[in-house]
MDAnalysis code that builds the backbone (N, CA, C; Angstrom):
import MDAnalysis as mda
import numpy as np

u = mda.Universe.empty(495, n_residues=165, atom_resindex=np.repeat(np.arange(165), 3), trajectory=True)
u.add_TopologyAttr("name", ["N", "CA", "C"] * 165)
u.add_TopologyAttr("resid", np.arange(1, 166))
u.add_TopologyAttr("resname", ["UNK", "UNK", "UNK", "UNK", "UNK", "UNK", "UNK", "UNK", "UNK", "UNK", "UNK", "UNK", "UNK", "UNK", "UNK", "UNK", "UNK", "UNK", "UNK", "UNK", "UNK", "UNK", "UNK", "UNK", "UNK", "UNK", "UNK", "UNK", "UNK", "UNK", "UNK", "UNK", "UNK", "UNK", "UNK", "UNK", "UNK", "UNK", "UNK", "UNK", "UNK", "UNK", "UNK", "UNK", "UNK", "UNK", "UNK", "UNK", "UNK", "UNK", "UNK", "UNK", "UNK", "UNK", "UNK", "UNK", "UNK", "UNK", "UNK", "UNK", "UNK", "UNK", "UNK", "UNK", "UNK", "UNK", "UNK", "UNK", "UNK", "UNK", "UNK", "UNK", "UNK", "UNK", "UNK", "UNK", "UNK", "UNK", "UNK", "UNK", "UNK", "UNK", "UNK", "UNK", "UNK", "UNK", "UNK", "UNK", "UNK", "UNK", "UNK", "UNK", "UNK", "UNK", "UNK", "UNK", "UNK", "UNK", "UNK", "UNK", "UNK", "UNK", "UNK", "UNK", "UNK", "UNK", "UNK", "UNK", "UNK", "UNK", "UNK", "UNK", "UNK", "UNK", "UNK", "UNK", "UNK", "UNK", "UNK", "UNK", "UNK", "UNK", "UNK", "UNK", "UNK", "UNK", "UNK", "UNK", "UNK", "UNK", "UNK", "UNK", "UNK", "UNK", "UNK", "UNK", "UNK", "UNK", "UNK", "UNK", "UNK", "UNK", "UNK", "UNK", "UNK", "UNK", "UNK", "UNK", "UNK", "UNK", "UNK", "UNK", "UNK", "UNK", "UNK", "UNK", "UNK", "UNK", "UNK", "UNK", "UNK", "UNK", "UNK", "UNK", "UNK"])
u.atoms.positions = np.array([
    [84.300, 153.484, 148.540],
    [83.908, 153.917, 147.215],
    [84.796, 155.090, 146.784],
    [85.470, 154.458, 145.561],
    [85.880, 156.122, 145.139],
    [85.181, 157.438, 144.393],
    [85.586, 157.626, 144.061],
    [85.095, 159.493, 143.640],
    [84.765, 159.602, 142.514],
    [85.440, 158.586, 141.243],
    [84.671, 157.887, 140.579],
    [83.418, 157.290, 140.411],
    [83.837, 156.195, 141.157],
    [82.446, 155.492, 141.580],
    [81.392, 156.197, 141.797],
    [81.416, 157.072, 143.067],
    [80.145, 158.008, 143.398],
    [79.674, 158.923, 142.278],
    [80.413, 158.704, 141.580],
    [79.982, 160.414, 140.496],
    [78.863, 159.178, 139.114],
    [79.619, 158.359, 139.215],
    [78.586, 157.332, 138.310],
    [77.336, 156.402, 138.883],
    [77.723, 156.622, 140.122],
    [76.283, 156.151, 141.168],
    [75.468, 157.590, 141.078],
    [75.878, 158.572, 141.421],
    [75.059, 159.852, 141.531],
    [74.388, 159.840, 139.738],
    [74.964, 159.941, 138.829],
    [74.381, 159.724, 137.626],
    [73.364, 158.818, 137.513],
    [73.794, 157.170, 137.794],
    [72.845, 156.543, 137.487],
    [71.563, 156.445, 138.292],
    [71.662, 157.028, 139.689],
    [70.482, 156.832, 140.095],
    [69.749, 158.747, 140.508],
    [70.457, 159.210, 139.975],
    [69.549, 160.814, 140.169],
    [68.440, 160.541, 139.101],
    [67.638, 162.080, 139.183],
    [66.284, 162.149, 137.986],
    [67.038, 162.541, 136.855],
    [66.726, 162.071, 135.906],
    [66.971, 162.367, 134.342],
    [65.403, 163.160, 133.693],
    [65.663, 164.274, 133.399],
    [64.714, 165.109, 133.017],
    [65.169, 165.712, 131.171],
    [64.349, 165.770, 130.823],
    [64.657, 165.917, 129.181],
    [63.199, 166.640, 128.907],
    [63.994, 167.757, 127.913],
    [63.398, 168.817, 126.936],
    [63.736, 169.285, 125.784],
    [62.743, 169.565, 124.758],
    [63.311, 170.061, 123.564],
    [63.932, 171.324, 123.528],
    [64.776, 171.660, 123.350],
    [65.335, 173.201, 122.976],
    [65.122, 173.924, 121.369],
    [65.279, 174.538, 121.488],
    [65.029, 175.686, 120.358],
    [65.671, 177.625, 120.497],
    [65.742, 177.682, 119.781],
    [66.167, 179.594, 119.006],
    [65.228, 179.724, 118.266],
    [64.135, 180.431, 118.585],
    [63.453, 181.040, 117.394],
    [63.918, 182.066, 116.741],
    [64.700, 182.826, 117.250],
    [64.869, 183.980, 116.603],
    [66.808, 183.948, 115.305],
    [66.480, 182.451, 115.441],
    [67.531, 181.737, 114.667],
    [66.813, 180.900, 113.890],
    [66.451, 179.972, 113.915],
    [65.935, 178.592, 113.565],
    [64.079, 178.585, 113.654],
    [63.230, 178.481, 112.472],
    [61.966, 178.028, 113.146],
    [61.953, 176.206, 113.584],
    [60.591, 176.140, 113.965],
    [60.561, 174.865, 114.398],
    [60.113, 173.882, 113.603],
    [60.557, 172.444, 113.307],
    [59.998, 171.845, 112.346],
    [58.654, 171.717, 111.923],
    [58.103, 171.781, 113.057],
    [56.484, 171.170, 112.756],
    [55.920, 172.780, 112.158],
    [56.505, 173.751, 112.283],
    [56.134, 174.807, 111.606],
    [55.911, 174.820, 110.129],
    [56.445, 174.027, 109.281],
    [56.148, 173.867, 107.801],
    [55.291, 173.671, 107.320],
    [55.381, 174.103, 105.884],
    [53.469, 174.050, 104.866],
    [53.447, 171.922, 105.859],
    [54.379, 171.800, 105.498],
    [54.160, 169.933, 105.781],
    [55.200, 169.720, 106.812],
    [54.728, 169.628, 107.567],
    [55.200, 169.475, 109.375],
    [56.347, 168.541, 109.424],
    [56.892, 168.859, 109.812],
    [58.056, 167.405, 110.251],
    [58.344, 167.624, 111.663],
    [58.369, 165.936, 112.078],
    [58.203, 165.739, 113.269],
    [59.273, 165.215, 114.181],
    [60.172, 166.644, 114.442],
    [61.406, 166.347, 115.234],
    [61.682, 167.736, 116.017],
    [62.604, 167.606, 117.027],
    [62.506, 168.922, 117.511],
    [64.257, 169.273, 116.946],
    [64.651, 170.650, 117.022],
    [65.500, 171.525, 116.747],
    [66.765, 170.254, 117.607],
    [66.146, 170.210, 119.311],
    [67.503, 169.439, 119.908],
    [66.642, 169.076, 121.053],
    [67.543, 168.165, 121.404],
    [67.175, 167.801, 122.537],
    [68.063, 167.895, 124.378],
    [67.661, 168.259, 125.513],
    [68.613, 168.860, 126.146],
    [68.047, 167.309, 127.343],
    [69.014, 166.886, 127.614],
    [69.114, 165.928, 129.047],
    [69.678, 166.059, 130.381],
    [69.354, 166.543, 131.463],
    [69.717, 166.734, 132.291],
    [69.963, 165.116, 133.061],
    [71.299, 164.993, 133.940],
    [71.509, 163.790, 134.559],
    [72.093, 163.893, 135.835],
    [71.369, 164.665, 137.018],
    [71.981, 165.130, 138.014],
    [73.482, 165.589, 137.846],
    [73.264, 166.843, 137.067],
    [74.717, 168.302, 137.225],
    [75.234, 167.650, 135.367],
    [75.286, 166.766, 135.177],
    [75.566, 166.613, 133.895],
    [74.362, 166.884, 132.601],
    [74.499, 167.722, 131.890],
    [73.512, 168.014, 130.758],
    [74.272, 167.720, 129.540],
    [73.755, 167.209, 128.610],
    [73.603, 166.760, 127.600],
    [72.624, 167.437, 126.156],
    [73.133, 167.978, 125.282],
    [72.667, 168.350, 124.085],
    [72.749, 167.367, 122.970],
    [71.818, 167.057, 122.174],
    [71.771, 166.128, 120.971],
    [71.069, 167.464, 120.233],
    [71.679, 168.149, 118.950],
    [71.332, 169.008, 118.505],
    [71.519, 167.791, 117.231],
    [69.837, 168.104, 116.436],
    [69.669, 167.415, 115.609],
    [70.017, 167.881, 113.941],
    [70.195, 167.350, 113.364],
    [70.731, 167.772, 111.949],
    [70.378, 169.084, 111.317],
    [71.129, 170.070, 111.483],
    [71.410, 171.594, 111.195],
    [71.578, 171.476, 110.004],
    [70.986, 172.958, 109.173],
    [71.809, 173.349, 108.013],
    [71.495, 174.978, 107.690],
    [71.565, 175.361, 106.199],
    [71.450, 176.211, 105.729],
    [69.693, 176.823, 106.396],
    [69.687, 177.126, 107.106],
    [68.233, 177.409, 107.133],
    [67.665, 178.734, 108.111],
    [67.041, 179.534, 107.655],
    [67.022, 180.928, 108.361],
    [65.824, 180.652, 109.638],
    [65.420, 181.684, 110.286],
    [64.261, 181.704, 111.099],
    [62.966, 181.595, 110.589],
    [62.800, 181.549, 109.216],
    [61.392, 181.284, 108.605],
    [61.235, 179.798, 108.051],
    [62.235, 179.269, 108.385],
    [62.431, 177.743, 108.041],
    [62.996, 178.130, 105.974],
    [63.304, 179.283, 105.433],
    [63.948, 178.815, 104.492],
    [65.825, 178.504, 104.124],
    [65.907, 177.889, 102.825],
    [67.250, 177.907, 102.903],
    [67.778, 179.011, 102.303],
    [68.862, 179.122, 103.019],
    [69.332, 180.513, 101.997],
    [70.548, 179.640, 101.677],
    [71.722, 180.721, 101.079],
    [72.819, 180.845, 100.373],
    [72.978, 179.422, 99.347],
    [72.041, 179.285, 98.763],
    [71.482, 178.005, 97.453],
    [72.746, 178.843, 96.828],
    [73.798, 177.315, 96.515],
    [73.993, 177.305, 95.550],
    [76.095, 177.543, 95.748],
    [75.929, 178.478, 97.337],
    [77.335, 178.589, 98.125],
    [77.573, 177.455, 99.078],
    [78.247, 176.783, 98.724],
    [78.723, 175.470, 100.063],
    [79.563, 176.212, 101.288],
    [80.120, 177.003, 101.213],
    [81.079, 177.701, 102.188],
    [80.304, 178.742, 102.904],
    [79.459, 179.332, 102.274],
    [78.385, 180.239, 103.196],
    [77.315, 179.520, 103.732],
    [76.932, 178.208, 102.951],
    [75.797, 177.271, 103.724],
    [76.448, 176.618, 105.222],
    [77.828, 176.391, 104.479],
    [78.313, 175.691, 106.262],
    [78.615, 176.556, 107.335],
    [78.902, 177.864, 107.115],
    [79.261, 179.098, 108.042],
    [77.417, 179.501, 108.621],
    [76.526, 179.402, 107.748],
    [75.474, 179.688, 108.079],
    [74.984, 178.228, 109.113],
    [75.318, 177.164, 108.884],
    [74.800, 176.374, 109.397],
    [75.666, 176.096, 111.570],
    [76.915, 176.226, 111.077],
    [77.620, 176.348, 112.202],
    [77.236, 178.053, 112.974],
    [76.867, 179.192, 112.164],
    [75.795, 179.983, 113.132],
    [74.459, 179.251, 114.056],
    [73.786, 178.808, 113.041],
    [72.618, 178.130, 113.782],
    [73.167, 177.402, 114.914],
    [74.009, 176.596, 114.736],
    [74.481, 175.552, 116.040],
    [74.722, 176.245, 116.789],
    [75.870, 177.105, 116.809],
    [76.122, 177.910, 117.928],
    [75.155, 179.091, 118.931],
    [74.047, 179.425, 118.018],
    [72.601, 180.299, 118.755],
    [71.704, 179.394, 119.464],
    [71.746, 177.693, 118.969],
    [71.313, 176.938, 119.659],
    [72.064, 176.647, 121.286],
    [73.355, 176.430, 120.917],
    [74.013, 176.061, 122.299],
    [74.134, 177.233, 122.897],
    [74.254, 178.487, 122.201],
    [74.110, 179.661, 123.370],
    [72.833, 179.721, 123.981],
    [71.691, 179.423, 123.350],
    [69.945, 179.206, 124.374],
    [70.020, 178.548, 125.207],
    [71.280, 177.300, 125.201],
    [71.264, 176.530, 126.496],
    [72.180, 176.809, 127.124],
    [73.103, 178.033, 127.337],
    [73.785, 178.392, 128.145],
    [75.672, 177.821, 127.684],
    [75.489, 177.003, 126.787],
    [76.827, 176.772, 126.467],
    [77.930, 177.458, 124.887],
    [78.811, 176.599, 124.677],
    [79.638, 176.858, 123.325],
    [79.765, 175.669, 122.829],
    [80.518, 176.071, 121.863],
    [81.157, 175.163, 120.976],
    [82.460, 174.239, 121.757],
    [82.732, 174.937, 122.891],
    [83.835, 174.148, 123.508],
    [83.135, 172.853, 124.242],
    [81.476, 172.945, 124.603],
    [81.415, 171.625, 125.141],
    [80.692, 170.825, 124.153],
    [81.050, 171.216, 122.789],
    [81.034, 169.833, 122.052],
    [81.984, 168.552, 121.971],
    [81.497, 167.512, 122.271],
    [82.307, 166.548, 121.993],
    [81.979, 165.713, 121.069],
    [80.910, 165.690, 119.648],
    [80.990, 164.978, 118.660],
    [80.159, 165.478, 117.549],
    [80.385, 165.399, 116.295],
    [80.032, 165.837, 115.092],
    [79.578, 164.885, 114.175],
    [78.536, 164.879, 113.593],
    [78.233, 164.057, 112.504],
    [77.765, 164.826, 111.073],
    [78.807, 165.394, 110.051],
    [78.350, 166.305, 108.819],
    [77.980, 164.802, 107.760],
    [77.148, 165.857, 107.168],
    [76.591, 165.396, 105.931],
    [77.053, 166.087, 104.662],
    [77.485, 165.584, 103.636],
    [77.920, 166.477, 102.495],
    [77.081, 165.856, 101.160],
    [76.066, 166.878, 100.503],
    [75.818, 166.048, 99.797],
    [76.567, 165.660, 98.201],
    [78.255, 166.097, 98.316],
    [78.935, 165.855, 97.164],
    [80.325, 165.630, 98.315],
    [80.606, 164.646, 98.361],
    [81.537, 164.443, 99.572],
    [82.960, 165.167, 98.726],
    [83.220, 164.450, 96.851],
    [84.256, 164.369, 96.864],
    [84.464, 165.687, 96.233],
    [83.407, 166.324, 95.480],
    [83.043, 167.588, 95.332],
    [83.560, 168.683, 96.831],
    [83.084, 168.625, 97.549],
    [82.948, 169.547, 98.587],
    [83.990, 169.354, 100.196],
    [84.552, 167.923, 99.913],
    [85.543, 167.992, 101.321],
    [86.498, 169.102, 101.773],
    [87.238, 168.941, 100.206],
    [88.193, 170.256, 100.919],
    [87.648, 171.283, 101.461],
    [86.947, 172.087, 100.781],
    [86.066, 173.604, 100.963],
    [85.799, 173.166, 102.700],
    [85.237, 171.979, 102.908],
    [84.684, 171.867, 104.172],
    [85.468, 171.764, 105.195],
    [86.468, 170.888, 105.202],
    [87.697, 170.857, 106.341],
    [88.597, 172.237, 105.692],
    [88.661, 172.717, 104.908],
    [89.057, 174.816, 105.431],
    [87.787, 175.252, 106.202],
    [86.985, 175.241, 105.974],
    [85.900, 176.376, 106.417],
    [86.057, 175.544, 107.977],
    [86.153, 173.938, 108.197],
    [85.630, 173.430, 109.564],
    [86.689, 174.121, 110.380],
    [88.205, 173.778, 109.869],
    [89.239, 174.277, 110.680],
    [89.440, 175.551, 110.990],
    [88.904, 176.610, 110.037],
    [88.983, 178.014, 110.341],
    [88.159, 178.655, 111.499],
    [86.684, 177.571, 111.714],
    [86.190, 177.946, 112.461],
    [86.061, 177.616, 113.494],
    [86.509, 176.438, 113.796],
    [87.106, 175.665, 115.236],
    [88.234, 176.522, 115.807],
    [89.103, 177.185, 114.842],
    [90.417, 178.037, 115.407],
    [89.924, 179.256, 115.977],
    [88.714, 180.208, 115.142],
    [87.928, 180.652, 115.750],
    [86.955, 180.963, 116.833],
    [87.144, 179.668, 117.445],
    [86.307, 179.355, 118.333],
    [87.328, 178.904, 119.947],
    [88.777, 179.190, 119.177],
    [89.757, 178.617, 120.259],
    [89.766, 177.707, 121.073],
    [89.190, 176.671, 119.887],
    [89.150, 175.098, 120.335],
    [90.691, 174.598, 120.506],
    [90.980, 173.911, 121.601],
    [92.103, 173.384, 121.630],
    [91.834, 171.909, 121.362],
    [90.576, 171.232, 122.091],
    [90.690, 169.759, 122.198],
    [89.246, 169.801, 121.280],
    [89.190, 169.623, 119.881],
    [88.459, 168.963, 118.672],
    [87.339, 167.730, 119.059],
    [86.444, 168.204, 118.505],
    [85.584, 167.343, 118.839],
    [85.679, 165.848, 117.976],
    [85.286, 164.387, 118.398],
    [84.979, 163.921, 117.378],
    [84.382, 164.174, 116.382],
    [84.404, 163.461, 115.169],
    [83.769, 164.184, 113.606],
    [83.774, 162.544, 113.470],
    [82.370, 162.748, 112.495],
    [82.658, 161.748, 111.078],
    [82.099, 162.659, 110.089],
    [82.318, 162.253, 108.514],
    [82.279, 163.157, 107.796],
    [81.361, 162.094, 106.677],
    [80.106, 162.390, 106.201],
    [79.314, 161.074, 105.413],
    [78.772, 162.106, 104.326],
    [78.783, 161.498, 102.902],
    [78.005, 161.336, 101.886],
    [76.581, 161.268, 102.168],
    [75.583, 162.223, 102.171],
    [74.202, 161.616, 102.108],
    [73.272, 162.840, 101.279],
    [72.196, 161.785, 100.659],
    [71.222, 162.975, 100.606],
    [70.676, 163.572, 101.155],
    [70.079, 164.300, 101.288],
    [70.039, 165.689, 102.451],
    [67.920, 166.243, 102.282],
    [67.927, 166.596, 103.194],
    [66.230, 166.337, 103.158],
    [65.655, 167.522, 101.721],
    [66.385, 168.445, 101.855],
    [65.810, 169.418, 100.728],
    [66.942, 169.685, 99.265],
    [67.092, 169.709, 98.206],
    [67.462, 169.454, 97.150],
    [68.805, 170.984, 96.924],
    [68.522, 171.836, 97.546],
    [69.229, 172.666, 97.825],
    [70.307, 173.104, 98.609],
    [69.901, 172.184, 99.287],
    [71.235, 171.951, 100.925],
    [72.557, 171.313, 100.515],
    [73.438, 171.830, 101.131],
    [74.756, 171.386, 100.588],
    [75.784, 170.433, 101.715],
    [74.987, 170.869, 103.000],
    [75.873, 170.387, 104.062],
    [74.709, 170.656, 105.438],
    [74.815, 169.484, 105.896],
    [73.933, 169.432, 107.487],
    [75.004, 168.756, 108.484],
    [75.078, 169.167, 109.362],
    [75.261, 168.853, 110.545],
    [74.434, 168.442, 111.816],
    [75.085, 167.664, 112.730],
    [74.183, 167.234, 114.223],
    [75.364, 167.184, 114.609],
    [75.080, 167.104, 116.366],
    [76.196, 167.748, 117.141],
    [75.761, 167.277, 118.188],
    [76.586, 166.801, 119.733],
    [76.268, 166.235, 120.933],
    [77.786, 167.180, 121.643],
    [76.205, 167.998, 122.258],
    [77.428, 168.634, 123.858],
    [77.251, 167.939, 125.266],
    [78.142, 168.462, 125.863],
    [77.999, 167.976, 127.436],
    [79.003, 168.650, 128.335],
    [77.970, 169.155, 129.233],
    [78.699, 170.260, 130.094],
    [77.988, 169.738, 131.312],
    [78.727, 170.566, 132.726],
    [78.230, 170.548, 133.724],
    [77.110, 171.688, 134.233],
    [75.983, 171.324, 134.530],
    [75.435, 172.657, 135.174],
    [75.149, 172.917, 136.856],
    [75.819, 171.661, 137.562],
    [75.807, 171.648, 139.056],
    [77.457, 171.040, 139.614],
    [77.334, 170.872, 140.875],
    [78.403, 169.995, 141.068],
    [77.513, 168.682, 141.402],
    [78.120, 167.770, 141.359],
    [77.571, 166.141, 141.040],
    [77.666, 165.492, 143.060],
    [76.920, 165.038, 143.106],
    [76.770, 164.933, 144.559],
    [78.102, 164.277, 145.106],
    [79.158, 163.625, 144.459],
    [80.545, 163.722, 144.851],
    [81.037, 165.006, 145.388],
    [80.620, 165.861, 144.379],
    [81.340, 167.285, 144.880],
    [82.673, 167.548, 144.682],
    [83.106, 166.742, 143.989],
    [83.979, 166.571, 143.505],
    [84.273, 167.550, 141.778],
])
């Protein structure tokens, strides 16, 4: 067996344990609203030494669950890429172990440029060398004020993998 092999045998047959994550002192929690919504902030997967973040659709939104900067697209996405990043710092990581992006814009042709400056300034910021996947979608957006949401999938190591390798 190679070293390969074992590291995807150790995956598929270790415990897979999963929890919601959260920042309160960033982000409140959904079900906290006058009208509850029923999702968590993210979700964290552990897969023997491999963990996994599914951070669910981010945006403009403070610790009391409101939105702020109504009305700025460039301060909503800087505010929203804060939130992401206080999230992955609660779980011990960065922005470097992201490997995929899914933004929402809700004026795509309105708002692209503004968004790939603000995305690239802050990826350079972040002294990303290797870019995460992105897709970049048109959608309406849950509150009428929001200009841009994001979701995000990290994956880092938090053990060595019974290869040892």
């Amino acid at each position: 067996m190679n070293v390969f092999t074992n590291v995807l045998d150790s995956i598929a047959h270790g415990p897979v344990t999963k929890r919601a994550i959260t920042n309160l002192h960033t982000l409140n929690e959904a079900y906290d609203y006058a009208k509850p919504s029923s999702f968590s902030r993210g979700m964290r997967i552990d897969l023997n030494g491999l963990t996994i973040l599914l951070i669910s659709g981010t945006a403009s939104i403070d610790e009391n669950g409101k939105s702020v900067h109504i009305g700025d697209f460039r301060a909503q996405l800087r505010r929203t890429y804060q939130n992401i990043t206080r999230l992955l710092e609660s779980e011990g990581c960065t922005w470097h172990d992201i490997v995929r992006t899914s933004c929402y814009l809700r004026d795509i042709d309105r708002d692209y440029d503004a968004f790939n400056e603000e995305r690239t300034a802050f990826f350079k910021e972040q002294g990303l060398d290797l870019l995460p996947a992105s897709t970049g979608i048109q959608a309406k957006l849950c509150r009428p004020e929001l200009l841009v949401e994001i979701e995000a999938i990290a994956m880092f190591r938090t053990e060595k993998t019974v290869a040892g390798e």
